[in-house]
Backbone as XML, in Angstrom:
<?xml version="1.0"?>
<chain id="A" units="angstrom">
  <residue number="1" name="UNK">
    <atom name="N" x="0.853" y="-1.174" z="0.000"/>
    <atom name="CA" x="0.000" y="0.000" z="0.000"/>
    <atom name="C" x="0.899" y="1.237" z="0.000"/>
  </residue>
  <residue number="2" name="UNK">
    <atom name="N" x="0.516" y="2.324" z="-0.771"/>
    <atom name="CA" x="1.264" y="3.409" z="-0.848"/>
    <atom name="C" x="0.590" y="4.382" z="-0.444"/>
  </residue>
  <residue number="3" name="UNK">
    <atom name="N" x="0.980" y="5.084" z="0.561"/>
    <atom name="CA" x="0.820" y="6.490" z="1.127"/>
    <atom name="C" x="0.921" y="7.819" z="0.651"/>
  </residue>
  <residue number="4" name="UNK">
    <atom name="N" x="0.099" y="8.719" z="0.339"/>
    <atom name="CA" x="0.876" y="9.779" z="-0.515"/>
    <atom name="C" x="0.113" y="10.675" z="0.163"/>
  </residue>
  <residue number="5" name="UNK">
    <atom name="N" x="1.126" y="12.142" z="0.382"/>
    <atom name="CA" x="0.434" y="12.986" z="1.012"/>
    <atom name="C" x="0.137" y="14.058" z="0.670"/>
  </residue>
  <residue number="6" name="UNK">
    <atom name="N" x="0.734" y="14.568" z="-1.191"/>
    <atom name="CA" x="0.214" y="15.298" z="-1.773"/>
    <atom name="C" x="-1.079" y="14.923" z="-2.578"/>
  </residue>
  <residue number="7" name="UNK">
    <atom name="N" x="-1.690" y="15.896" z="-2.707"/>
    <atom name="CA" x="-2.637" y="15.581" z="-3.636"/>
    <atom name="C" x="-2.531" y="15.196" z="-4.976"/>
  </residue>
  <residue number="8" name="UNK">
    <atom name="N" x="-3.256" y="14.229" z="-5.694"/>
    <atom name="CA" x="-2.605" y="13.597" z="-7.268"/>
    <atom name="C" x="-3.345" y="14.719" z="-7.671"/>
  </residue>
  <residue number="9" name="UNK">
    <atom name="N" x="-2.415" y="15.348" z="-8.560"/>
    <atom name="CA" x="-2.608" y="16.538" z="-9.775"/>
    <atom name="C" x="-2.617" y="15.669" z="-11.345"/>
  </residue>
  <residue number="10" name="UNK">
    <atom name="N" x="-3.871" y="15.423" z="-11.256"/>
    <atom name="CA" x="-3.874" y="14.504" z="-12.637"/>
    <atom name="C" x="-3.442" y="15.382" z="-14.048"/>
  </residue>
  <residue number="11" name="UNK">
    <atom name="N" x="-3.264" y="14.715" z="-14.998"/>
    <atom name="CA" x="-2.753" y="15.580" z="-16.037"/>
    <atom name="C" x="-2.020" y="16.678" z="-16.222"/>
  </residue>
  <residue number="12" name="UNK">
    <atom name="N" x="-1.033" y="16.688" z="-15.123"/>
    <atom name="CA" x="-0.243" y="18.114" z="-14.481"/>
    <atom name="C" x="1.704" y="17.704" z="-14.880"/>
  </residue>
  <residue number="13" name="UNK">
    <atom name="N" x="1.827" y="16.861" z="-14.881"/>
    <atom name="CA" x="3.299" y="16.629" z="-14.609"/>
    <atom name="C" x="3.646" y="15.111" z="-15.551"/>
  </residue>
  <residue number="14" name="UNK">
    <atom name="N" x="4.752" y="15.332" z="-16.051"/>
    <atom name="CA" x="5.538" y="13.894" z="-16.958"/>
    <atom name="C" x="6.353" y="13.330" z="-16.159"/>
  </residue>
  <residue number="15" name="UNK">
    <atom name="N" x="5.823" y="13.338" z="-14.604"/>
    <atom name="CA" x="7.217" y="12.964" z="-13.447"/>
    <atom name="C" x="6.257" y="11.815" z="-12.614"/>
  </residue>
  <residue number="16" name="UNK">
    <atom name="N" x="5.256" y="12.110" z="-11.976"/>
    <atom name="CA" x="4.369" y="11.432" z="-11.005"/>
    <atom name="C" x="4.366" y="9.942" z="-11.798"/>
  </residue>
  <residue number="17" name="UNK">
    <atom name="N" x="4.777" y="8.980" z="-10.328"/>
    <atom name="CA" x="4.546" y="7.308" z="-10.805"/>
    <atom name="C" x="4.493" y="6.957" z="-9.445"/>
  </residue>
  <residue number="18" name="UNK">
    <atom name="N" x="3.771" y="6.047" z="-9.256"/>
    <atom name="CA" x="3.739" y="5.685" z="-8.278"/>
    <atom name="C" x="3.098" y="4.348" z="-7.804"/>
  </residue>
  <residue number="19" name="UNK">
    <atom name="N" x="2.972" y="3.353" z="-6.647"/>
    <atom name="CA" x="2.305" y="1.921" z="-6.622"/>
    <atom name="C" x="1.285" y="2.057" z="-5.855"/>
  </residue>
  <residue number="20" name="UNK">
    <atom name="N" x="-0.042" y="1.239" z="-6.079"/>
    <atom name="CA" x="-0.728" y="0.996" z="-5.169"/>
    <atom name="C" x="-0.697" y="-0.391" z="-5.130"/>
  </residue>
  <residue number="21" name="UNK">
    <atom name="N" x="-0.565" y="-1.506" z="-4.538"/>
    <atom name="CA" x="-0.233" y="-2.968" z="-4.365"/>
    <atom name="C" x="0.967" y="-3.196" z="-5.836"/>
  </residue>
  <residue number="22" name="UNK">
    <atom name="N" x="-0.069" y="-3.986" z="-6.767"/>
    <atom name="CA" x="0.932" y="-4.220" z="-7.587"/>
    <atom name="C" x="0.666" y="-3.120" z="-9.071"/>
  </residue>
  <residue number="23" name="UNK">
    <atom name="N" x="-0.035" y="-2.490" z="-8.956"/>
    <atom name="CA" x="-0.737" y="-1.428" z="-9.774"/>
    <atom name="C" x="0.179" y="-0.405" z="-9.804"/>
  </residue>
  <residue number="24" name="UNK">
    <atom name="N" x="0.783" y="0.395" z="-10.870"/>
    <atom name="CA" x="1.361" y="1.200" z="-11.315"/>
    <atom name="C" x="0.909" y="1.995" z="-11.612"/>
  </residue>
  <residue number="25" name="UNK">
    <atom name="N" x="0.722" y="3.546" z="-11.427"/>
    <atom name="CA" x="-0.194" y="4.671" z="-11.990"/>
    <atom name="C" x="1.338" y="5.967" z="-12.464"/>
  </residue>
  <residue number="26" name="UNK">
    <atom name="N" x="0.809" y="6.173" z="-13.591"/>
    <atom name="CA" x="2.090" y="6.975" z="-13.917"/>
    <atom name="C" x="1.032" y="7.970" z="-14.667"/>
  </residue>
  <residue number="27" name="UNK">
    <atom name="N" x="1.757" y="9.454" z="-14.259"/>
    <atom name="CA" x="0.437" y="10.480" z="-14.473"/>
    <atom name="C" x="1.779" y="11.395" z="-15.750"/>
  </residue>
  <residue number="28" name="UNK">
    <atom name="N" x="1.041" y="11.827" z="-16.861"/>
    <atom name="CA" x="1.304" y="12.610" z="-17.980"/>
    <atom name="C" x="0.507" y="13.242" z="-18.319"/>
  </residue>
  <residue number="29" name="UNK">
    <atom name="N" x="1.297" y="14.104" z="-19.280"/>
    <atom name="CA" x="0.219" y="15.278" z="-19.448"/>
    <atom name="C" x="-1.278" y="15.013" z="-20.572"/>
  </residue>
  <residue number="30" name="UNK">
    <atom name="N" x="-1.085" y="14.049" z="-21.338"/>
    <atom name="CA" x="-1.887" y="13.861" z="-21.788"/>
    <atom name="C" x="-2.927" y="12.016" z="-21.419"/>
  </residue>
  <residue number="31" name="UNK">
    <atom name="N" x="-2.622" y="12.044" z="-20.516"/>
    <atom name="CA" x="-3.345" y="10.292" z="-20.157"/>
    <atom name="C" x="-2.738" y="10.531" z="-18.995"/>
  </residue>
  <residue number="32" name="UNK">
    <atom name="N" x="-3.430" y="9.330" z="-18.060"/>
    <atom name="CA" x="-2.473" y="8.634" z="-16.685"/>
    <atom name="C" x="-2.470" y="7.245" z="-17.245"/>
  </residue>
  <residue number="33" name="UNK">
    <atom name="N" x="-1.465" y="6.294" z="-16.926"/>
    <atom name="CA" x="-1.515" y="5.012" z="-17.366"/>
    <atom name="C" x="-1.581" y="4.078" z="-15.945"/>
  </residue>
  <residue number="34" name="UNK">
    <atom name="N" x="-2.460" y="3.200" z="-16.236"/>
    <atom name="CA" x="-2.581" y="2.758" z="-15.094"/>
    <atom name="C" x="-2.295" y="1.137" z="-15.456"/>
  </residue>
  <residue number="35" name="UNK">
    <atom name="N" x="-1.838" y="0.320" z="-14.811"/>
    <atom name="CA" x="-1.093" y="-0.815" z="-15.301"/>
    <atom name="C" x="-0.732" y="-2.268" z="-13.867"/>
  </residue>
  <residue number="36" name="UNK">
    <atom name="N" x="-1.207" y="-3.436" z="-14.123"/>
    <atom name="CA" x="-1.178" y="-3.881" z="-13.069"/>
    <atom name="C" x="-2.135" y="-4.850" z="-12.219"/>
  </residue>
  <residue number="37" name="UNK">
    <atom name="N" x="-1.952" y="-5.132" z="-11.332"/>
    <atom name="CA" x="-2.818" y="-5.942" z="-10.628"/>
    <atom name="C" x="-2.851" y="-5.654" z="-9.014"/>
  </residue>
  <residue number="38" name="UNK">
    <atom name="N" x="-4.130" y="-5.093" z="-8.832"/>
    <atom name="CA" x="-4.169" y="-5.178" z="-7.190"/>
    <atom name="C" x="-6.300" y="-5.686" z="-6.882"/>
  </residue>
  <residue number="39" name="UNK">
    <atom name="N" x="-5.342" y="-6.806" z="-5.592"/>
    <atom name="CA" x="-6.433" y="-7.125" z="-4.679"/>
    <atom name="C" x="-7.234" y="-6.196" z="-3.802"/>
  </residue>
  <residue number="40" name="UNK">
    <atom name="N" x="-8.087" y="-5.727" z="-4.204"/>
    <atom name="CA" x="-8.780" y="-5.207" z="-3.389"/>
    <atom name="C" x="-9.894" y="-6.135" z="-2.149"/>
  </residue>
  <residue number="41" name="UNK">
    <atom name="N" x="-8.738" y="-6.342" z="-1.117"/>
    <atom name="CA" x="-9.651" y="-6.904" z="-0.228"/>
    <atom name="C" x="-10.464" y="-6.696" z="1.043"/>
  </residue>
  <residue number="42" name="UNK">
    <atom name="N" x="-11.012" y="-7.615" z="1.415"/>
    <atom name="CA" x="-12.408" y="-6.914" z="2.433"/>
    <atom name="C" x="-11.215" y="-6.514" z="4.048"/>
  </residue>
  <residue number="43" name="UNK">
    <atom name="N" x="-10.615" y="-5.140" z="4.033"/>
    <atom name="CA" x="-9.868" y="-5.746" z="5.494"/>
    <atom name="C" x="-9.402" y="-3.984" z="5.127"/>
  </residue>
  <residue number="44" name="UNK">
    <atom name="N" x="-9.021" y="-3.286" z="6.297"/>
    <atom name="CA" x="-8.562" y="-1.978" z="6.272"/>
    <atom name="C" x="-7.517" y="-1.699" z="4.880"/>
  </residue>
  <residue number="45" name="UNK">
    <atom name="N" x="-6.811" y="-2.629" z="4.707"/>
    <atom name="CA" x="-5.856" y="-2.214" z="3.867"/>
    <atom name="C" x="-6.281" y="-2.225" z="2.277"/>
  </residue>
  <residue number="46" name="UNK">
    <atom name="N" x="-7.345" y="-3.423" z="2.390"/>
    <atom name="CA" x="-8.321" y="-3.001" z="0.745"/>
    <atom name="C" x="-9.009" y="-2.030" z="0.953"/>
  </residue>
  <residue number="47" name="UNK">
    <atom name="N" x="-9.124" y="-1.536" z="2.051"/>
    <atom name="CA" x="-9.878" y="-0.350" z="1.845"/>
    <atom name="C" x="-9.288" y="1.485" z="1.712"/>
  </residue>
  <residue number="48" name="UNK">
    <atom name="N" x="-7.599" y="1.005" z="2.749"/>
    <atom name="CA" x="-7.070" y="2.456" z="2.212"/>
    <atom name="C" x="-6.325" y="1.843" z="1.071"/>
  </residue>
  <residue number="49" name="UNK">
    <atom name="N" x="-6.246" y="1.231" z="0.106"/>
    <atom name="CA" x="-6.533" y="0.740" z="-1.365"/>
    <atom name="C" x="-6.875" y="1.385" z="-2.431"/>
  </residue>
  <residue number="50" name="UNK">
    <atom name="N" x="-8.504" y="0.791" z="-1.827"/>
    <atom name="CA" x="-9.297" y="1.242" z="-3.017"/>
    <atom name="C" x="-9.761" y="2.996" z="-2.770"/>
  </residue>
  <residue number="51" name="UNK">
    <atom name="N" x="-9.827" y="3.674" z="-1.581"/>
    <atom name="CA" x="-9.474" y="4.868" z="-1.185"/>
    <atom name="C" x="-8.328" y="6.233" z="-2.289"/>
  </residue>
  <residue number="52" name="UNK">
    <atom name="N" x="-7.209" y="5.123" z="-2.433"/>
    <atom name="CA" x="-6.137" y="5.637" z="-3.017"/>
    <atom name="C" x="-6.745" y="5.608" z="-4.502"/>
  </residue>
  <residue number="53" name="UNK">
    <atom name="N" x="-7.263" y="4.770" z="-5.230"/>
    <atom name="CA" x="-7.404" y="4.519" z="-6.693"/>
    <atom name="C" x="-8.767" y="5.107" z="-6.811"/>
  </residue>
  <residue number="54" name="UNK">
    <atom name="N" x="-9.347" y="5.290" z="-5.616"/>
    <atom name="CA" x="-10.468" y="6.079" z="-6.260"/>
    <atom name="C" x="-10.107" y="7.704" z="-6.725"/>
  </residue>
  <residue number="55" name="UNK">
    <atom name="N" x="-9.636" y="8.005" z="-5.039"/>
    <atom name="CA" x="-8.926" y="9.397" z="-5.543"/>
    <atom name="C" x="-8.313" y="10.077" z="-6.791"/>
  </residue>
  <residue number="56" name="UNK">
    <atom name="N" x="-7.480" y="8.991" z="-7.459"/>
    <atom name="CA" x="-6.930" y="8.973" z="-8.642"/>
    <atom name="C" x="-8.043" y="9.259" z="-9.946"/>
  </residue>
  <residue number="57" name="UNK">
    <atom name="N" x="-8.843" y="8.303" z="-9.636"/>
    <atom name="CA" x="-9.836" y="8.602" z="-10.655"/>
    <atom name="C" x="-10.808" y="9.742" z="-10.294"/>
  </residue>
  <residue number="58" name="UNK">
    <atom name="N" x="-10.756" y="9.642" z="-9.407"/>
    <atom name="CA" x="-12.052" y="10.894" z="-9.296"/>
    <atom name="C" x="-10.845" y="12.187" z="-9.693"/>
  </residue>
  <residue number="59" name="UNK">
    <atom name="N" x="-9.809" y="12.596" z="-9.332"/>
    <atom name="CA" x="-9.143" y="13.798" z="-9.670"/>
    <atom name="C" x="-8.830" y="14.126" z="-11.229"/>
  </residue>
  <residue number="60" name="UNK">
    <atom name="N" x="-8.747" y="12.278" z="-12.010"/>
    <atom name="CA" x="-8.829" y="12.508" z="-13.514"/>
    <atom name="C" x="-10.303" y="12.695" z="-14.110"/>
  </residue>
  <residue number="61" name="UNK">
    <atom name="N" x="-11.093" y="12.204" z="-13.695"/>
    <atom name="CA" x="-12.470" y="12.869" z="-14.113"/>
    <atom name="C" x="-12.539" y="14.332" z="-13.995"/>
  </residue>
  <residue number="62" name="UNK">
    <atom name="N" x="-12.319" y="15.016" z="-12.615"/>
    <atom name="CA" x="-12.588" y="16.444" z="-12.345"/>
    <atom name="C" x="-11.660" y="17.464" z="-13.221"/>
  </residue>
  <residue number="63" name="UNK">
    <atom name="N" x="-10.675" y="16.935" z="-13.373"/>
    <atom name="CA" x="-9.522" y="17.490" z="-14.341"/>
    <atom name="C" x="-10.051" y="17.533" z="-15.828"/>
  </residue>
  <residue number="64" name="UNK">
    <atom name="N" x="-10.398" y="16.665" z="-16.317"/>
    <atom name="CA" x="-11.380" y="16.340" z="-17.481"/>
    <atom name="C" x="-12.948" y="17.226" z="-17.791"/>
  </residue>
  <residue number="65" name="UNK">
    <atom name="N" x="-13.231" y="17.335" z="-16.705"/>
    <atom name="CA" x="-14.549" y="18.031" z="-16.930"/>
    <atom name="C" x="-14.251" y="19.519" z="-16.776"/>
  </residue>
  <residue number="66" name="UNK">
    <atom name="N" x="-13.538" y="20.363" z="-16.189"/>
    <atom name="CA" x="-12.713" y="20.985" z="-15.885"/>
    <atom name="C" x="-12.773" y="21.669" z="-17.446"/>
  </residue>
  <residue number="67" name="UNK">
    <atom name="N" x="-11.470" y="20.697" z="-18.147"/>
    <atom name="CA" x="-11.449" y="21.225" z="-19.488"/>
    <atom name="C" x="-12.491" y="21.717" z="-20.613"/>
  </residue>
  <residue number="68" name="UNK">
    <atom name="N" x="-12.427" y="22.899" z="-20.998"/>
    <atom name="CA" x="-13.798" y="23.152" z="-21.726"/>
    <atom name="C" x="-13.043" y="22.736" z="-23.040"/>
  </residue>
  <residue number="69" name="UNK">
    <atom name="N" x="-11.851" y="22.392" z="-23.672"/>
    <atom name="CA" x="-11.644" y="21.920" z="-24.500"/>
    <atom name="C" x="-11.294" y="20.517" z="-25.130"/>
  </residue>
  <residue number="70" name="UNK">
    <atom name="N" x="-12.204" y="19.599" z="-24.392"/>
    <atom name="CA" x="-11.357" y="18.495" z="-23.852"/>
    <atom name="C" x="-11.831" y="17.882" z="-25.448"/>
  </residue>
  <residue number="71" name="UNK">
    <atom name="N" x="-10.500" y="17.226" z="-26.220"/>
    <atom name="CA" x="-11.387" y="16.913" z="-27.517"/>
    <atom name="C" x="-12.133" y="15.175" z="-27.610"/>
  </residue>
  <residue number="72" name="UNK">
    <atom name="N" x="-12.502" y="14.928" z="-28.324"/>
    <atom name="CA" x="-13.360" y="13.661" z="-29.017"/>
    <atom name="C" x="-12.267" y="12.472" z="-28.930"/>
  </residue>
  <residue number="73" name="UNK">
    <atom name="N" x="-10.976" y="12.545" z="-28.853"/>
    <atom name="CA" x="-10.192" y="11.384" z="-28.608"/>
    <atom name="C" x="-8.918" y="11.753" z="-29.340"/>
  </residue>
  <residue number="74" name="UNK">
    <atom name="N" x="-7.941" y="11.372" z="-28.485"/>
    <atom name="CA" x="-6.248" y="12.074" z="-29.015"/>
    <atom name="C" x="-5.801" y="10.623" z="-29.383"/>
  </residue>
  <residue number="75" name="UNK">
    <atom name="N" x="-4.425" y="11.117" z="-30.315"/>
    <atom name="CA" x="-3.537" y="9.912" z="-30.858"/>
    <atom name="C" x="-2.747" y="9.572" z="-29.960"/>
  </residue>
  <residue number="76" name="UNK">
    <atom name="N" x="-2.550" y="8.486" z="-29.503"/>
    <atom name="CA" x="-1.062" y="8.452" z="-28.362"/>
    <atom name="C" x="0.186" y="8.202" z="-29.734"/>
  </residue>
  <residue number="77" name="UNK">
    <atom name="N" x="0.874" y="8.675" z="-29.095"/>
    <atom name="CA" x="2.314" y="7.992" z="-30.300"/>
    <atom name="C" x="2.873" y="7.629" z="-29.874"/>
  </residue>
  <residue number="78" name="UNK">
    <atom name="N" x="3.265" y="6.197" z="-30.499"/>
    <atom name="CA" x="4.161" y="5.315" z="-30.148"/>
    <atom name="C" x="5.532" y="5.367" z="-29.873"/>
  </residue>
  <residue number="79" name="UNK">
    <atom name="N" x="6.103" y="4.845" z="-28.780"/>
    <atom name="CA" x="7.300" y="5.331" z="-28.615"/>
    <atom name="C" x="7.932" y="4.764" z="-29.691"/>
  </residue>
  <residue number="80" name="UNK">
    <atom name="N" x="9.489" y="4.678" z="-29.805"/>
    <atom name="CA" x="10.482" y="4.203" z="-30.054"/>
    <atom name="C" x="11.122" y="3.383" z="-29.781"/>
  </residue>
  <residue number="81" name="UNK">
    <atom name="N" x="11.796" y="2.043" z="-30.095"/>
    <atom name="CA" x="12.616" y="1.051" z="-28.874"/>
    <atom name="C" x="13.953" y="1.107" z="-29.578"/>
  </residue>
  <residue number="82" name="UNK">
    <atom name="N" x="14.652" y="1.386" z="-28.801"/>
    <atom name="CA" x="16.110" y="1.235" z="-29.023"/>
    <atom name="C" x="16.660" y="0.284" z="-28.607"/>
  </residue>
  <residue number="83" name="UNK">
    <atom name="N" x="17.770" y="-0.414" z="-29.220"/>
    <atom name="CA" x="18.417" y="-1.533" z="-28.927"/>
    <atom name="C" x="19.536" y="-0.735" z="-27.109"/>
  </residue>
  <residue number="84" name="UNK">
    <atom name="N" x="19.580" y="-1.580" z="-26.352"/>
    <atom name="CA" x="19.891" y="-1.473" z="-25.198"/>
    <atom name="C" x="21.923" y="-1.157" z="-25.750"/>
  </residue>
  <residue number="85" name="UNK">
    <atom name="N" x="22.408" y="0.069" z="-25.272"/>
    <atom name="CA" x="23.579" y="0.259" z="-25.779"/>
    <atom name="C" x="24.670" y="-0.408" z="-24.959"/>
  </residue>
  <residue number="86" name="UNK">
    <atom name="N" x="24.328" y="-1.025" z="-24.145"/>
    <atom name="CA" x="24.993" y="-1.904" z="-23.373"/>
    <atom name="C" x="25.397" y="-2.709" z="-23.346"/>
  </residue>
</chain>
């Protein structure tokens, strides 16, 4: 379980990553990617859990509605893979 004591600024920063169990949330300026697997179970700790991932989503919704320009659906572009120079 991960603790965080700033507030998630969704769609704000190309830096924010962070875990909730085995779930990965990495916040950019155009998407958050969320990636992973977590148990949400019946016991305090599924619950400051699912607490944490709600937050997340509820701050990318409000961020979203927020936008009066928010368009009809963006391209992601694909990264690049480079051979490892190592």
């Amino acid at each position: 379980m991960t603790k965080t004591t700033k507030p998630f600024m969704a769609f704000q920063n190309e830096t924010d990553s962070f875990q909730i169990g085995d779930i990965t949330v990495e916040n950019r300026l155009d998407r958050i990617s969320i990636y992973g697997s977590l148990d949400i179970t019946k016991d305090k700790r599924g619950l400051a859990d699912a607490l944490v991932l709600k937050r997340i989503i509820d701050a990318s919704i409000e961020e979203m509605k927020r936008d009066k320009n928010l368009p009809d659906k963006i391209d992601i572009l694909q990264t690049n893979t480079v051979p490892n120079p190592f």
